[in-house]
N, C-alpha and C positions, 0 to 999 in steps of 0.2 A: 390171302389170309395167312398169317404167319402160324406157326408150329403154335406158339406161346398161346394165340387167340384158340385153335384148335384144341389144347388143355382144359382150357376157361370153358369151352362148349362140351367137350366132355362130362368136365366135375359138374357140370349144371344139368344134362342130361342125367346123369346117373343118380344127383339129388335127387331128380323128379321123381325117377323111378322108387324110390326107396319113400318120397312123400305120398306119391300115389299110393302103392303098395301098402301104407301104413290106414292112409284111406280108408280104402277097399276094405281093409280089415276090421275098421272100425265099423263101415256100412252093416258088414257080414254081422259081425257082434252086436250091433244096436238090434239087427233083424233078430237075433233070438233072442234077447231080452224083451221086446214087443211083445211077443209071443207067449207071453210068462205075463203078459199085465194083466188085471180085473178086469174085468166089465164094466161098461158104460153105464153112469147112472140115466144117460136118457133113452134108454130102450135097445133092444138087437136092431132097429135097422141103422138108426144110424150107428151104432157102434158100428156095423159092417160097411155102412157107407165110408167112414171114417179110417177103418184099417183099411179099404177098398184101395183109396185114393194115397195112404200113404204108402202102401205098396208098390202103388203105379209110380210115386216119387222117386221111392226108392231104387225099386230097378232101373226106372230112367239113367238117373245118377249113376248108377254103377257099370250099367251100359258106357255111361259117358266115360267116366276113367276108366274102363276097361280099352275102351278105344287109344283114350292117350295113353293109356304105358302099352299098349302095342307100337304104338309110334313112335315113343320114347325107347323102345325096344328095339325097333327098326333101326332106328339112327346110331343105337350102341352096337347095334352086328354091324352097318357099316363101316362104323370106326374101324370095330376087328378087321375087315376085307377090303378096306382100303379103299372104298367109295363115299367115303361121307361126303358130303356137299355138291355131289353130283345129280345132275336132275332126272327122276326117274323115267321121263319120255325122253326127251332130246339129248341127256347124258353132258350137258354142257352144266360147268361150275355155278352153282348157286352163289346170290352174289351175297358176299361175308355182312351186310348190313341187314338181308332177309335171315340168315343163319343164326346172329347175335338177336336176332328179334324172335325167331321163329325156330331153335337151337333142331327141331325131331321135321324139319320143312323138308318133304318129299319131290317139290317142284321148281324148278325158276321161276318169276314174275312171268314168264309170258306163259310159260306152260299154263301153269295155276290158270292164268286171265283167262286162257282158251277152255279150258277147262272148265272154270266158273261160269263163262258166256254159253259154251255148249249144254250144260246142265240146265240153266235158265231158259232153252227155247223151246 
């Protein structure tokens, strides 16, 4: 993968993080304006059932970007230290087609595959 292609994977890592980032912030924000809304005209349980679940939404969600800008984090300290594209079990180069696809990708295809099959049994 050439220098120039490693740039391009950068400034795309780094957008993510600063999209995420922007996210998350909105998550946080919408969660305290929820909390500032009226009551349900059909009664306390479902209003509770209602704020229940979209709670459960919510944290899910936020779990979830919280995971990818760690990833997306991971892969900008590598850039710093000079291991980006390398695979975190076998340390052999990620191949530049997973990378452009997969820019914060922790594995090579076979890792990953062993990986994925090991989880699954």
């Amino acid at each position: 993968m050439t220098i120039t292609n490693f740039k391009i994977i950068r400034l795309r890592l780094e957008n993510d993080r600063k999209r995420l980032a922007e996210h998350l912030e909105q998550i946080r924000a919408s969660q305290q304006t929820n909390e500032r809304r009226e009551g349900s005209p059909f009664g306390k349980r479902e209003e509770e059932a209602t704020e229940t679940a979209e709670l459960e939404n919510r944290m899910a969600l936020e779990k979830r970007i919280l995971e990818q800008l760690a990833d997306v984090e991971s892969a900008l300290k590598k850039f710093d230290e000079g291991r980006y594209g390398l695979c975190e079990l076998c340390g052999q180069s990620i191949a530049p087609a997973r990378l452009e696809a997969l820019p914060q990708a922790r594995l090579c295809m076979s890792c990953a595959t062993k990986t994925k099959n090991a989880k699954a049994k």
